[in-house]
VOGU-3710 file (C-alpha; in Angstrom, 3 decimals, decimal comma):
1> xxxxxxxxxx> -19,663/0,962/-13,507  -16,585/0,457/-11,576  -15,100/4,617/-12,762  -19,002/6,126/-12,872  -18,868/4,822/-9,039  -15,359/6,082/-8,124  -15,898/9,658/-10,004  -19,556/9,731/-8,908  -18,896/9,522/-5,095  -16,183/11,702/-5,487
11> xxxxxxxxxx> -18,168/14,539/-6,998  -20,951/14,262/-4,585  -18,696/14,897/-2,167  -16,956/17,493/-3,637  -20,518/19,208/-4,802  -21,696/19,019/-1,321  -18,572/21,126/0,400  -19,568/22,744/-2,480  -22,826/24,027/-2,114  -22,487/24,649/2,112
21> xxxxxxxxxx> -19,514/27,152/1,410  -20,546/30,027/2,430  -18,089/32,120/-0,789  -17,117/29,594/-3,319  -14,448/30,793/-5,708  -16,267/29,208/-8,494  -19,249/27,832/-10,269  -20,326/24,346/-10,477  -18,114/23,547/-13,717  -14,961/24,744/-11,131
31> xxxxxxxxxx> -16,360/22,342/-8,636  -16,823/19,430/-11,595  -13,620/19,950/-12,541  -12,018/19,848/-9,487  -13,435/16,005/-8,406  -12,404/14,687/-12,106  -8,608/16,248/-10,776  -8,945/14,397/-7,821  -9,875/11,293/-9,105  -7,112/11,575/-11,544
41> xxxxxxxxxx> -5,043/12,109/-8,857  -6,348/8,933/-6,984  -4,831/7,007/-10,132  -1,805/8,421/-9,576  -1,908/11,043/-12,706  0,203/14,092/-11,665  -1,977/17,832/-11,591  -0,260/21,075/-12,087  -1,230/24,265/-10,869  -1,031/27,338/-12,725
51> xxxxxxxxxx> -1,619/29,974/-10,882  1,310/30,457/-8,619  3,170/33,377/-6,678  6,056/32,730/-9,178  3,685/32,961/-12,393  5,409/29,098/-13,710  3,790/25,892/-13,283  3,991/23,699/-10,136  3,186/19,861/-10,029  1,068/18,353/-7,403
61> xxxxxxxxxx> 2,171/14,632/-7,342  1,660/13,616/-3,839  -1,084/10,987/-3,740  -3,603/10,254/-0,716  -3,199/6,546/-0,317  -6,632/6,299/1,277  -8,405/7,992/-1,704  -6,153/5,856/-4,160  -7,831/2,767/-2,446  -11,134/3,522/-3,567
71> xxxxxxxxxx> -10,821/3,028/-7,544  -8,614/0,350/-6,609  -11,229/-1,756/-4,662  -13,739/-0,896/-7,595  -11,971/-1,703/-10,641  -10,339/-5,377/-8,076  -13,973/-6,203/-7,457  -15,634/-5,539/-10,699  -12,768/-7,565/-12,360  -13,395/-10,605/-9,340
81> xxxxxxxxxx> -16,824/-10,683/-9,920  -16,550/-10,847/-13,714  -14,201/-14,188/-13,340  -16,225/-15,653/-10,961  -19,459/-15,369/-13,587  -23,035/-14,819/-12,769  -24,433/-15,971/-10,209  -26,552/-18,005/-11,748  -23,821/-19,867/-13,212  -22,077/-20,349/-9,774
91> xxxxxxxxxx> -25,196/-21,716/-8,193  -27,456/-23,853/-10,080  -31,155/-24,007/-9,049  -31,911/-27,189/-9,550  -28,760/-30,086/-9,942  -30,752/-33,910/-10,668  -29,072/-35,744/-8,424  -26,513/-35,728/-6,055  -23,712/-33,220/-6,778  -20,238/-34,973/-6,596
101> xxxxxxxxxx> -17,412/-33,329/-4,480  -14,875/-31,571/-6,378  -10,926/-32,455/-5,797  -9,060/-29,483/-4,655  -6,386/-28,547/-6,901  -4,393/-25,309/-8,300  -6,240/-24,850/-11,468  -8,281/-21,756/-12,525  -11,486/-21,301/-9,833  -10,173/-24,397/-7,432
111> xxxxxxxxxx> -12,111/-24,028/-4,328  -13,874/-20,986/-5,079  -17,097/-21,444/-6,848  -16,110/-19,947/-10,291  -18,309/-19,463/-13,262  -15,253/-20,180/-15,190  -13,703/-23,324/-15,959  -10,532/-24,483/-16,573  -10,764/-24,403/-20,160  -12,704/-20,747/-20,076
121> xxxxxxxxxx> -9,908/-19,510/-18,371  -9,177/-17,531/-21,240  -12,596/-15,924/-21,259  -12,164/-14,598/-17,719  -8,798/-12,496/-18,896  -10,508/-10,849/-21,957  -13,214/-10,164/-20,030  -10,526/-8,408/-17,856  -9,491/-6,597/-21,042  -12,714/-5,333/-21,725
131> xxxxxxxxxx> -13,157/-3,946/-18,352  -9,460/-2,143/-18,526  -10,501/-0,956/-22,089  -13,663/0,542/-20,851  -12,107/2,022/-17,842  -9,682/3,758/-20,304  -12,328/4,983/-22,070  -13,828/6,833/-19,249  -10,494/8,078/-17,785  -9,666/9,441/-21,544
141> xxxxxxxxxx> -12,710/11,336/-21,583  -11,896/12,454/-17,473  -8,914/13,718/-18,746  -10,247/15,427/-21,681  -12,330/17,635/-19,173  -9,652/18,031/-16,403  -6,891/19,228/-19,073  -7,881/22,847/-18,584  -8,168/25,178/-15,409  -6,341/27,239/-12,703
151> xxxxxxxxxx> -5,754/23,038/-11,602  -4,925/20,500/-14,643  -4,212/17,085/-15,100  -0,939/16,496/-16,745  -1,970/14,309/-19,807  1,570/12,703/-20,139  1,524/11,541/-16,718  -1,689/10,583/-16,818  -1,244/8,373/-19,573  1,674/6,695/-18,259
161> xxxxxxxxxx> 0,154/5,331/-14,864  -3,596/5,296/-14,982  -2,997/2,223/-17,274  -0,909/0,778/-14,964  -3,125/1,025/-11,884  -6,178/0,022/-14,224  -4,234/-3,080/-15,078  -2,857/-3,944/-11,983  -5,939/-3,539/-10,138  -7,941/-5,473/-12,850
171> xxxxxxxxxx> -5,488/-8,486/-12,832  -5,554/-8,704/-9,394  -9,083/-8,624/-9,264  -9,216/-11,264/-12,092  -6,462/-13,628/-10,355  -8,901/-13,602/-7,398  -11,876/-14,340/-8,847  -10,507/-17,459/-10,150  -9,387/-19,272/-7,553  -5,759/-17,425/-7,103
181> xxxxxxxxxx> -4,124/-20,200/-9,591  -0,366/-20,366/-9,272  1,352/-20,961/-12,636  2,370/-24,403/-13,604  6,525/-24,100/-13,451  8,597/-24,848/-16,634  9,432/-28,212/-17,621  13,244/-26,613/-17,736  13,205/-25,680/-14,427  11,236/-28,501/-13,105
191> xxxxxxxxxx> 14,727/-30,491/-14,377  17,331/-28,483/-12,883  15,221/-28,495/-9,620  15,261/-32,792/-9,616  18,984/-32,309/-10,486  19,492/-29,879/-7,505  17,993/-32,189/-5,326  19,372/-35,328/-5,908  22,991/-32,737/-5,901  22,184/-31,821/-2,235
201> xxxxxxxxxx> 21,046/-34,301/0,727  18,777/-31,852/2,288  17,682/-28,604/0,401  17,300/-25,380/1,810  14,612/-23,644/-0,107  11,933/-26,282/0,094  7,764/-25,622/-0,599  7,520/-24,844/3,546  10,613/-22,484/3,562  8,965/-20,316/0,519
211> xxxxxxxxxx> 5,460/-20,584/1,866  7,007/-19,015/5,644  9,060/-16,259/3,135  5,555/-15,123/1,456  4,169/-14,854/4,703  7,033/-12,686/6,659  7,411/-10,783/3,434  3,439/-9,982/4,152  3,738/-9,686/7,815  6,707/-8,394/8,389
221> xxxxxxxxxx> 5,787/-5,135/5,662  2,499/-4,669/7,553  3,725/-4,764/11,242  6,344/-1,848/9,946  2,879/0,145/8,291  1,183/-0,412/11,892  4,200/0,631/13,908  4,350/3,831/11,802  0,946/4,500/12,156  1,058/3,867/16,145
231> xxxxxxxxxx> 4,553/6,284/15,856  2,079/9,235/14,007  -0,890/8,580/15,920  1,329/8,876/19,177  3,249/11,926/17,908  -0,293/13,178/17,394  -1,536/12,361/21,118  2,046/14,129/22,653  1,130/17,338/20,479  -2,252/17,281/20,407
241> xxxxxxxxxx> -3,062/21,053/21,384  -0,574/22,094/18,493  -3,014/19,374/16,341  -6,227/21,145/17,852  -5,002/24,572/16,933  -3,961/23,558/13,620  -7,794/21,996/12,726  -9,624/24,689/14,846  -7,477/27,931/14,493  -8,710/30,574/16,949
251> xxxxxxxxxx> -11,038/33,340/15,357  -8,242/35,958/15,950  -6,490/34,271/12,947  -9,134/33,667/10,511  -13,131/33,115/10,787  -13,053/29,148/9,902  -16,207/27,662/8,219  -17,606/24,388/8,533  -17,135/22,947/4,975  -13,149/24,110/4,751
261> xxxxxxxxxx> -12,684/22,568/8,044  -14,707/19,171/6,589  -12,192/19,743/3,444  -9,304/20,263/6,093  -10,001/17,142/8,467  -10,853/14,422/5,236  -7,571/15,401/3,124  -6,251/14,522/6,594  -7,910/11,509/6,730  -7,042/10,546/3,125
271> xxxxxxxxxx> -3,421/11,115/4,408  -3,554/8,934/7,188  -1,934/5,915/5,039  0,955/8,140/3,595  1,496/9,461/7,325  1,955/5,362/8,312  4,243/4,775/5,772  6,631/7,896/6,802  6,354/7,102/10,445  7,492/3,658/9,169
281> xxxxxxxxxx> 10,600/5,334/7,328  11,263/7,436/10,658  11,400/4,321/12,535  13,659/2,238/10,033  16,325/5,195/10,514  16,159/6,618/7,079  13,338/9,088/8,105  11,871/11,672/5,619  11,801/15,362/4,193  9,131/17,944/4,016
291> xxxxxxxxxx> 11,078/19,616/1,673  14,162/22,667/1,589  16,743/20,080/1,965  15,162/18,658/5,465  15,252/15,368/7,096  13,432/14,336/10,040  14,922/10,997/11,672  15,499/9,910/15,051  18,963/11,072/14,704  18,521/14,823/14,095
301> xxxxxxxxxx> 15,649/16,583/12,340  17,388/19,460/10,856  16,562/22,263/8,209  12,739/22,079/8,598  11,017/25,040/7,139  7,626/27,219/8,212  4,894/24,246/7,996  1,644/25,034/7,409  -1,498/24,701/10,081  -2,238/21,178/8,820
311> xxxxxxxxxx> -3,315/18,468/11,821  -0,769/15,813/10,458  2,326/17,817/10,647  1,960/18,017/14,193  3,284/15,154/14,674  6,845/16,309/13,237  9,204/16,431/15,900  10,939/20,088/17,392  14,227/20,622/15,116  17,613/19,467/17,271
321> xxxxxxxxxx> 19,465/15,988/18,253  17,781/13,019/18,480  17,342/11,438/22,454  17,629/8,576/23,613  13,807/8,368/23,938  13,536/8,811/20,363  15,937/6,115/19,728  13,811/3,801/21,911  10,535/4,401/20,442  11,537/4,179/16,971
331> xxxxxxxxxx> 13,262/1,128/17,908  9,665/-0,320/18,127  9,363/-0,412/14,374  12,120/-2,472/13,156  11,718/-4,905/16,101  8,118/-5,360/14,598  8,778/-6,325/11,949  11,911/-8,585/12,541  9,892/-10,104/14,853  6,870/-11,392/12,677
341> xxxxxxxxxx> 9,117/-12,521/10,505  10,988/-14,758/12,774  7,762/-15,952/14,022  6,133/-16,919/10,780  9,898/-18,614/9,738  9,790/-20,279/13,259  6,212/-21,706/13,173  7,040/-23,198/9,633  9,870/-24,879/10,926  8,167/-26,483/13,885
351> xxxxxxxxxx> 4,689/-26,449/13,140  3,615/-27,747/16,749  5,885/-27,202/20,225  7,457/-30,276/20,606  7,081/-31,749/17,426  9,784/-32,926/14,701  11,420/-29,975/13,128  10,157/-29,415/8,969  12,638/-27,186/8,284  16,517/-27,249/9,927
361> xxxxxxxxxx> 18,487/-23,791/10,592  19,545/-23,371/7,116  16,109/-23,566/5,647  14,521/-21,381/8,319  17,315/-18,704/8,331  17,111/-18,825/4,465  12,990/-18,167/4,776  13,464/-15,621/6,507  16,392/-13,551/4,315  14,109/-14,202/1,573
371> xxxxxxxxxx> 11,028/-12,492/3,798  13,555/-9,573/4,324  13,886/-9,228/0,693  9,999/-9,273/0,226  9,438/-7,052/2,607  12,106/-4,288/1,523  10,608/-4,557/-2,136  7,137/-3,608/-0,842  8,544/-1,034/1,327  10,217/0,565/-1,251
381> xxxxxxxxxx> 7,482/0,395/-3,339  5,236/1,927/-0,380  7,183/4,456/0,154  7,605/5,478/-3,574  3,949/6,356/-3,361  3,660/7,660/-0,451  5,548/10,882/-1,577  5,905/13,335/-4,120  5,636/16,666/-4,947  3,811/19,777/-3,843
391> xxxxxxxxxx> 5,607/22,113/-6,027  9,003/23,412/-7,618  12,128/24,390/-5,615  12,001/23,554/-1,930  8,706/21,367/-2,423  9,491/19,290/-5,349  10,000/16,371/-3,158  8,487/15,460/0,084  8,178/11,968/1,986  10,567/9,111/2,419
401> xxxxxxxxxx> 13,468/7,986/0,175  12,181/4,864/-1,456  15,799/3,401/-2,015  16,764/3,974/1,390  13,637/2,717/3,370  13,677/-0,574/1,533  17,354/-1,212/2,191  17,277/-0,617/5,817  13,294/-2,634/5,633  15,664/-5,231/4,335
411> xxxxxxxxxx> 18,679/-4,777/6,903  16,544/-4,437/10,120  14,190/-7,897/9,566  17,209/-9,896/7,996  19,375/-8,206/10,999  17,046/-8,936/13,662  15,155/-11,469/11,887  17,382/-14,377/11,315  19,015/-14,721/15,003  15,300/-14,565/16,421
421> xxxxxxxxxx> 13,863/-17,134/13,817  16,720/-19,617/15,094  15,945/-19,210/19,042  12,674/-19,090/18,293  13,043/-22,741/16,257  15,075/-23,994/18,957  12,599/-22,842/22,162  9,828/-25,102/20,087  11,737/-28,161/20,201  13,039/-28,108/23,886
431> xxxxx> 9,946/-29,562/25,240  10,505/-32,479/22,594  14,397/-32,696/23,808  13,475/-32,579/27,666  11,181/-35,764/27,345
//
């Protein structure tokens, strides 16, 4: 259900632009083909295109976050929905007698209604293996179809990260629908932890202090995403007849029709995630390429090359120096995110102005070095699929460096982060030292 959906909606939509174009290169197997290419590509399986000026293949790896969510929220709800049971077995029809309260507690479906127990916790995960095996199944036979065309999937790649994405999403979806359990720790490291303790009068990394890190980590990644996305949508606003040209060229130029500029303006709005996570890198200081060896950062954007009439790449600055208005707005980013992390470190140390302190400096500074860390890892890992390539030569790689974004993600909240989370502890417990 969960891939028939996914490669379903994407085919209507693909059989509608279709059937309004006006001269379509190609019959309704072309058209087929095409949607089981994209939603390959949604799964992160890299296409190649065969016809080129050159006459050798060229890889299309660059993945539209926004059309990657949708088999994502398929296969994480289909898998949520299969812990959690039928319905049926959630809500009983008739219960004799009063129904006594449950006690809260970490094990499989806690708090959330599950139609599996604690002991059929091992029924929920192969029914999570079934699901991944019949999602295979389907994307084996997509693949089968898509492996042939002026467009093909690359079967390697294919193989080598639809399962991933499958799993992941499934797992996640799984994990959900029971409750979100957290693992029991080892009886080892329960030990050593005792040991620790009793070592050290107060620890630093206490339940609070890791429960604030999770949090920044969180915040702190998705306050960089929305200050890149204000940066492109901005960049957008300052050049927006160069963005109005680009999506309705003049007729001097070419007769546009209505289903290439529908094709046009939802690749662009597929985009719109990868285009948050590069105005994120461009903010950070690391910046990105759009391939030929450029880099566009608020230092200097040098080396661009002829960009095509596409509405997002309006937003990329003129080639030259960076200004000190540059500097200021892309400033905005890192402060963002430094400063939700301090913020969710502070509030965990003093959970109410004026109240005792849970956490001292040590503990809140480490919480939030450890939210730095979180939050460079899923940075990186953002920005390693927000890129990739478009072709051979001077497009086989465009959008941020994944190393680089997540160290200076992980420099700019520690570096900001830590000095903030401290004032901000000690501004919460003045009103408790004035009285």
């Amino acid at each position: 259900m969960a891939a028939g959906l996914g490669l379903g909606g994407i085919a209507v939509l693909v059989m509608l632009l279709w059937i309004t174009s006006p001269h379509p290169d190609d019959g309704p197997g072309g058209a087929l083909r095409i949607a089981a290419d994209l939603w390959l590509l949604a799964h992160g399986a890299p296409l190649i295109r065969t016809e080129t000026l050159s006459g050798s293949p060229a890889p299309v790896g660059l993945v539209p976050l926004l059309l990657c969510a949708v088999p994502v929220w398929l296969l994480h709800r289909t898998a949520s929905g299969a812990a959690r049971g039928p319905a049926s077995a959630r809500v009983p029809d008739r219960v004799p007698g009063p129904v006594p309260d449950r006690a809260p507690g970490r094990g499989a479906g806690a708090g959330s209604g599950a139609g599996f127990g604690a002991g059929d916790t091992g029924a929920a995960w192969r029914a999570t293996c079934w699901i991944v095996t019949g999602y295979l199944l389907v994307a084996a036979a997509v693949t089968f179809y898509a492996a042939s065309g002026p467009i093909r999937v690359d079967p390697l790649g294919a193989a080598l990260r639809l399962p991933a994405v499958a799993a992941a999403a499934a797992t996640a979806g799984t994990w959900t629908g029971l409750g979100r359990p957290l693992p029991d720790a080892p009886p080892r490291l329960l030990r050593r932890m005792r040991r620790m303790r009793r070592r050290t009068e107060r620890p630093v990394l206490t339940r609070a202090a890791a429960s604030a890190a999770l949090r920044g980590a969180a915040a702190s990644a998705a306050a960089l995403c929305a200050g890149g996305a204000l940066l492109a949508a901005g960049a957008l606003l300052w050049h927006v007849a160069t963005a109005r040209r680009a999506a309705f060229p003049p007729p001097e130029q070419w007769a546009p029709t209505w289903p290439g500029l529908t094709a046009a303006l939802l690749l662009a709005l597929a985009l719109t995630p990868n285009a948050a996570v590069w105005g994120a890198a461009y903010g950070l200081g690391p910046g990105f390429t759009l391939g030929g060896g450029s880099a566009v950062r608020p230092a200097a954007v040098t080396g661009l090359p002829p960009l095509p009439d596409f509405p997002l790449l309006a937003a990329v600055p003129a080639e030259g120096p960076g200004t000190p208005a540059t500097w200021a707005v892309a400033l905005v980013v890192p402060l963002a995110g430094g400063g939700l992390a301090a913020w969710c470190a502070a509030r965990a140390a003093v959970p109410a102005a004026g109240g005792p302190a849970v956490l001292d400096g040590r503990a809140t500074a480490c919480a939030v070095a450890l939210a730095a860390c979180g939050c460079g890892a899923a940075m990186a890992a953002l920005a390693a699929c927000a890129g990739g390539p478009l072709g051979t030569g001077a497009l086989a790689r465009l959008g941020p460096d994944w190393r680089l974004t997540g160290a200076a993600a992980l420099g700019w909240t520690a570096g900001l982060g830590v000095p903030a989370a401290l004032a901000m502890r000690a501004w919460r417990l003045r009103p408790a030292r004035g009285r």
